[in-house]
C-alpha positions, 0 to 999 in steps of 0.5 A: 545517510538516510538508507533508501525504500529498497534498503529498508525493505531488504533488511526487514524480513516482515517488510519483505514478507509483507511486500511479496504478497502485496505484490501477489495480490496485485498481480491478480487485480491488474496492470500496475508498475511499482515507482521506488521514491527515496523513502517509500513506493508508489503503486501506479497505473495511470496514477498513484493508488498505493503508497507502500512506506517500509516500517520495521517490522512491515509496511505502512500501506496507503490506499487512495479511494474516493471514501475513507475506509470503514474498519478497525484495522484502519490505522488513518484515514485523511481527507485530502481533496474533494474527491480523495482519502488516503487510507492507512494500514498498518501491515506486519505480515503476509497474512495481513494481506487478507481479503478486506485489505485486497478489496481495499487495493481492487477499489483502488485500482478500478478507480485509476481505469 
């Protein structure tokens, strides 16, 4: 049986890490509420703005902005309607969570307001 978001969280050390201080930063950003999905969580505030996928080893962070995300650390970018980008980055640590990741998020975020 597929184990769940939760479950693949909770066995990864680096993806609890990295998910802590995510949720850090965004305590900081504004209101949100975390949805746990079968295999991953969406950060919402009126909508999804976050898609957190657990890897091993971390987490696969998708930020949703009306512009895909200039910046090597971007692992992809995908185009998925007039006005939307699904921006990907790969997390392995808490310290991935840096300023350029958190603008990323705060953009994000405002766009759900």
């Amino acid at each position: 049986m597929a184990r769940t978001a939760r479950e693949r969280i909770d066995g990864d050390p680096a993806s609890t890490a990295a998910l802590a201080a995510l949720l850090e930063k965004l305590n900081e950003i504004g209101p949100f509420a975390v949805e746990e999905k079968q295999t991953s969580f969406h950060i919402v505030n009126g909508r999804a703005f976050l898609g957190v996928h657990p890897r091993k080893n971390g987490l696969l962070i998708n930020i949703v902005l009306d512009h895909p995300v200039d910046s090597p650390r971007l692992h992809r970018a995908e185009h998925v309607s007039a006005s939307r980008w699904h921006n990907e980055f790969l997390v392995s640590s808490p310290s991935d969570i840096d300023a350029e990741l958190v603008a990323c998020v705060a953009a994000a975020h405002r766009l759900t307001q």
